[in-house]
C-alpha positions as a printed Julia matrix, in Angstrom:
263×3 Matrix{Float64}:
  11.3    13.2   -15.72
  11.05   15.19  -12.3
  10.2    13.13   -9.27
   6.69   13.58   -7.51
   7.93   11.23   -4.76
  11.33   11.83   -3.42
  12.2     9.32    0.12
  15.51   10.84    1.37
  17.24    8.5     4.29
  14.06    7.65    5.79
  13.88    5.49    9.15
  10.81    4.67   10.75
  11.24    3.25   14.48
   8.44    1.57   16.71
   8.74    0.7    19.97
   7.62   -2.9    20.97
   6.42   -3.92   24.64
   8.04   -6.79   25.4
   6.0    -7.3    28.65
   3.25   -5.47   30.8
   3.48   -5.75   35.09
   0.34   -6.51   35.9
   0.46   -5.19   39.58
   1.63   -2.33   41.06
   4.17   -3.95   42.64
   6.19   -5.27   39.75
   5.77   -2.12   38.5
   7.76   -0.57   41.17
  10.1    -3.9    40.94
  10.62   -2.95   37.35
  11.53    0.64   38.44
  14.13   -0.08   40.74
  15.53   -2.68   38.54
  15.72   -0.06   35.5
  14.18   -2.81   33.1
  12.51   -0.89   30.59
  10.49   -3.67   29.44
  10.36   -2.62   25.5
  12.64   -2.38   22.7
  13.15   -0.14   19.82
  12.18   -1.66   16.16
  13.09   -0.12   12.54
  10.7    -1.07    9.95
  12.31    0.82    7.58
  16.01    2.19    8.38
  17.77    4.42    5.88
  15.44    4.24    2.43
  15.94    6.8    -0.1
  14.82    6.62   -3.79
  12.84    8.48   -5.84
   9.65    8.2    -8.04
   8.84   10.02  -11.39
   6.14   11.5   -13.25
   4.26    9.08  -14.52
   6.44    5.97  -13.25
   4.63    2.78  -11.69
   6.73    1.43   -8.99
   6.05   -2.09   -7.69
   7.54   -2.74   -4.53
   8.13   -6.33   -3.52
   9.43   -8.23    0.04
   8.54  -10.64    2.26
   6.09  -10.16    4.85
   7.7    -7.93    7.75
  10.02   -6.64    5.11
   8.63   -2.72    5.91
   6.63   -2.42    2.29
   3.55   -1.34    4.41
   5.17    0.4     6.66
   7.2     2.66    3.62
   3.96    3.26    2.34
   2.08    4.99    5.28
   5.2     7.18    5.69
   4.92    8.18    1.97
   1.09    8.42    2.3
   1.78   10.54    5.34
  -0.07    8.52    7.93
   3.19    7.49   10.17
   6.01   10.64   10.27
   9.45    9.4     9.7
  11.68    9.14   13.11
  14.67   10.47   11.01
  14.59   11.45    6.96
  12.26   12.84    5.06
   9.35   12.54    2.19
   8.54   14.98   -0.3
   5.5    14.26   -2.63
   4.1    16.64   -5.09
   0.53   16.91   -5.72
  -2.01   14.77   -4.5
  -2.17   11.29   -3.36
  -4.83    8.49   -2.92
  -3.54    5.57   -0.92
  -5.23    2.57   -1.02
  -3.2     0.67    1.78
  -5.5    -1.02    3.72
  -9.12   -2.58    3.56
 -11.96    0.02    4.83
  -9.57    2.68    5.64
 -11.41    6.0     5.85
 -14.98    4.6     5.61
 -17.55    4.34    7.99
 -19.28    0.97    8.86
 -22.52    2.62    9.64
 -22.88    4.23    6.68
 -23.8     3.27    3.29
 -21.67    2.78    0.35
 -23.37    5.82   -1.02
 -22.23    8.04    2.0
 -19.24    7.33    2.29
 -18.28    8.08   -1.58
 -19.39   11.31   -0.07
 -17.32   11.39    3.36
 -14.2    10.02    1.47
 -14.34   13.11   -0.88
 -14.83   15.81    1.88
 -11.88   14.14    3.54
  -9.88   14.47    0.21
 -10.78   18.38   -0.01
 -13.69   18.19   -2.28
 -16.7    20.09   -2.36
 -20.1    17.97   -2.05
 -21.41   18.86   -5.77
 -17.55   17.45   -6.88
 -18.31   14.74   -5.35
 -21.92   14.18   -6.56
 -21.03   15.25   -9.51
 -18.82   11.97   -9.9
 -21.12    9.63   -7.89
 -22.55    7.52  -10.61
 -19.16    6.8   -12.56
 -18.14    5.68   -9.07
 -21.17    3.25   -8.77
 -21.32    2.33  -12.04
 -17.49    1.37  -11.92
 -17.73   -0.71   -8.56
 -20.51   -2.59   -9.35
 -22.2    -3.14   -6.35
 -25.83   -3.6    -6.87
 -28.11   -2.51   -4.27
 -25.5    -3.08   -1.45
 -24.3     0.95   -2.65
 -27.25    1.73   -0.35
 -26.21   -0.97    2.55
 -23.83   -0.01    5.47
 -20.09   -1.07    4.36
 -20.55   -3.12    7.57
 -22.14   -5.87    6.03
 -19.71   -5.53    2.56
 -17.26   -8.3     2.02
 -13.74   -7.82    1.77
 -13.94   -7.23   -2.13
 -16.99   -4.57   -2.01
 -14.6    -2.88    0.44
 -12.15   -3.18   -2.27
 -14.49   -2.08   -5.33
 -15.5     0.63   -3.39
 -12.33    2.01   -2.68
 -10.23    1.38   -5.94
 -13.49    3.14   -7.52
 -13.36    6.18   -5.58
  -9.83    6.91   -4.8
  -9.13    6.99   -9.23
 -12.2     8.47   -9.86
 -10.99   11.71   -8.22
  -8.09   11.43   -9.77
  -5.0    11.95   -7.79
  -1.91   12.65   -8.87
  -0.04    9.58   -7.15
  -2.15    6.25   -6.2
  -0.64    4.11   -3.7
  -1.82    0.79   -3.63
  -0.78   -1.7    -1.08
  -2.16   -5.77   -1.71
  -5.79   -4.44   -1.97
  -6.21   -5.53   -5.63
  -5.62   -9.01   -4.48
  -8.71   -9.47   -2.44
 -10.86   -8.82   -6.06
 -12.16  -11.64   -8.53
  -9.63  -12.21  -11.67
 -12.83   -9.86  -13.72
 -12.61   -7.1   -11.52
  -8.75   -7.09  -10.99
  -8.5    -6.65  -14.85
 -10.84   -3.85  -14.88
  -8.75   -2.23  -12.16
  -5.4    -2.96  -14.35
  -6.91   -1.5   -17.33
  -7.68    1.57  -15.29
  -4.21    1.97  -13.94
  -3.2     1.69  -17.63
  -5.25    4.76  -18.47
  -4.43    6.31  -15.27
  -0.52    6.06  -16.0
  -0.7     7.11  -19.21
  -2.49   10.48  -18.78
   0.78   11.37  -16.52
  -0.14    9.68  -13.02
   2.34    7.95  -10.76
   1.53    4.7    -8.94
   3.37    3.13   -6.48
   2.03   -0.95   -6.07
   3.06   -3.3    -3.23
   1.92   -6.99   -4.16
   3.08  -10.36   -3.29
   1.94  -11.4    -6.79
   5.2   -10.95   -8.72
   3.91  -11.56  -12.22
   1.49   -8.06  -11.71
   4.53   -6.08  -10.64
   6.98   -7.74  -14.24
   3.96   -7.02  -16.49
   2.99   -3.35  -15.38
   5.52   -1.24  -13.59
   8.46    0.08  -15.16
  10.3    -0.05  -11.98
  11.12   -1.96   -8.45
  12.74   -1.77   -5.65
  12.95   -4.78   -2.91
  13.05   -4.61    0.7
  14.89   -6.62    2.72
  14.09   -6.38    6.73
  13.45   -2.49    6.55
  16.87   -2.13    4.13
  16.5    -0.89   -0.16
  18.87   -3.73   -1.31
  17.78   -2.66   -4.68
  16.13   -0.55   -7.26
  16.43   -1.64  -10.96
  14.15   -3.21  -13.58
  11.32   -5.44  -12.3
  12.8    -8.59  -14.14
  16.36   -7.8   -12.06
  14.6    -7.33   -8.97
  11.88  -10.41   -9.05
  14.83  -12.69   -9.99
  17.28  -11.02   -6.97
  14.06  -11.83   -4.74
  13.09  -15.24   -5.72
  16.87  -16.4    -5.48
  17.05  -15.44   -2.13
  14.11  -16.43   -0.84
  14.71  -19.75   -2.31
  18.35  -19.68   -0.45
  16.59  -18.79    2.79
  14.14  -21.09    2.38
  15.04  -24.59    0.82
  12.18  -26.05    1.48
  10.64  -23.9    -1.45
  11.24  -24.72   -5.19
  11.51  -22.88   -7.85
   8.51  -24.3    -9.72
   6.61  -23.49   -6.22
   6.59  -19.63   -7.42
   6.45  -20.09  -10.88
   3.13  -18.68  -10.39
   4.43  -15.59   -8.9
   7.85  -15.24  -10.88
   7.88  -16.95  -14.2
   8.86  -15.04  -17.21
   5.82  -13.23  -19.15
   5.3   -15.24  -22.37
C-alpha cells in the first residue's frame, strides 16, 4: 500500500506567555532586566509515521498528549516549526465542533459555504444537499442558524457533510463522541463504507474500545513524543498500563469501559 499521509520528523512549537506587565513601566523594567516573560512549548517534537491507502488510524493519549495538535498540522491548519507533512489527495478534517460554519447562517447555508470552501462548485454542492439533510437528521432546525444548534447538530451537520463530499482522507478528532449511541453507529457504519471504497481515516478518541474494534492501526502519544505504532490491541494495553502506573489511584476495572477486550 502507498502512503497518502506521510509525517516526517515533525515538531510543532508554541510559545506560552508566562506573564503580561501591565504598565509601561514594568515593561521597561522587564527590558532592562532581559526577562522575556514566555517560554517555548513542543506539542509535538520529532513525529514521523506514515498512513496508507485505505488504513484507519486511531490515535490515542492523554489529554495534552499533542493528538490535536498532530492533527491540525496534518490537516494543514498549524505549519510545522521543523519537519514536514505530505498528504495526497484531499482531506476533510473534522477536528473541532463548528469549525468552518457560520453561526448566522442556517444549516442549509452553510452545507453550501462549507463546499465552496472545499473547492466545489454550487450545483456540486446542491446537487448533494438532500443526502446531506437526509443523513443528519435535523428536522426543521436545517433552516435555523447553527447558533442555536446543540453540540450534536453541530456534530450531525458536520460528519454529514465532510463524507458526503467524499474526501480522500477524513480526520476526525473526539467529534463522534458528542453524538447519541444511534447516531454514532450510523456514523461507524459510514466510515465502514467509506474505508472500504479505498478512503483513509485517521480517528483521535478517548474511547479506546472504538479505536480496538475499527482501525487497523495506532500509534500513542506520550507528551508530544510517538512511543509507539503497532496494532491497536498492543497499543491500548501499552496505554492503559501506564496510565494506571502514573496514576494509582485508577483501577483497572475503572477503564474497562474504555479498554476491555472485544468479546
Amino acid at each position: 500500500m502507498s502512503a497518502v499521509v506521510k509525517v516526517e520528523n515533525v515538531t510543532q512549537r508554541f510559545r506560552l506567555v508566562q506573564e503580561r506587565p501591565d504598565t509601561v513601566r514594568e515593561l521597561f523594567a522587564k527590558f532592562f532586566r532581559n526577562s522575556t516573560g514566555y517560554h517555548d512549548f513542543e506539542a509535538v517534537r520529532n513525529v514521523s509515521f506514515e498512513v496508507h491507502e485505505g488504513e484507519m488510524l486511531g490515535i490515542v493519549g492523554s489529554n495534552g498528549s499533542g493528538k490535536s495538535t498532530l492533527l491540525k498540522v496534518i490537516a494543514g491548519v498549524y505549519k510545522p516549526t521543523s519537519g514536514t507533512v505530505a498528504v495526497r489527495g484531499s482531506l476533510a478534517p473534522l477536528i473541532e465542533l463548528g469549525a468552518g460554519f457560520h453561526g448566522e447562517l442556517t444549516g442549509r447555508e452553510n452545507i453550501l459555504m462549507n463546499g465552496l470552501l472545499m473547492g466545489f462548485s454550487k450545483r456540486q454542492m446542491m446537487d448533494r444537499e438532500e443526502s446531506i439533510i437526509e443523513f443528519a437528521d435535523l428536522g426543521d432546525f436545517i433552516d435555523a442558524p447553527v447558533k442555536q444548534y446543540s453540540s450534536g447538530m453541530y456534530m450531525r451537520l458536520a460528519f454529514a457533510v465532510a463524507t458526503e463530499v467524499n474526501p480522500d482522507i477524513l480526520v476526525i478528532d473526539e467529534i463522534l463522541a458528542v453524538g447519541d449511541m444511534a447516531f454514532q453507529q450510523k456514523c461507524f457504519e459510514r466510515l465502514e463504507r467509506f474505508r472500504n471504497s479505498g478512503k483513509t481515516i485517521l480517528f483521535v478518541t478517548h474511547t479506546l474500545e472504538q479505536i480496538r474494534r475499527n482501525c487497523d492501526r495506532a500509534i500513542y502519544l506520550d507528551k508530544g513524543v510517538l512511543v509507539a505504532d503497532s496494532t491497536p490491541e498492543q497499543v491500548i494495553d501499552m496505554y492503559t498500563e501506564t496510565t494506571i502506573s502514573e496514576h494509582p489511584e485508577l483501577k483497572l476495572s475503572s477503564l474497562a469501559g474504555l479498554s476491555a477486550p472485544a468479546r
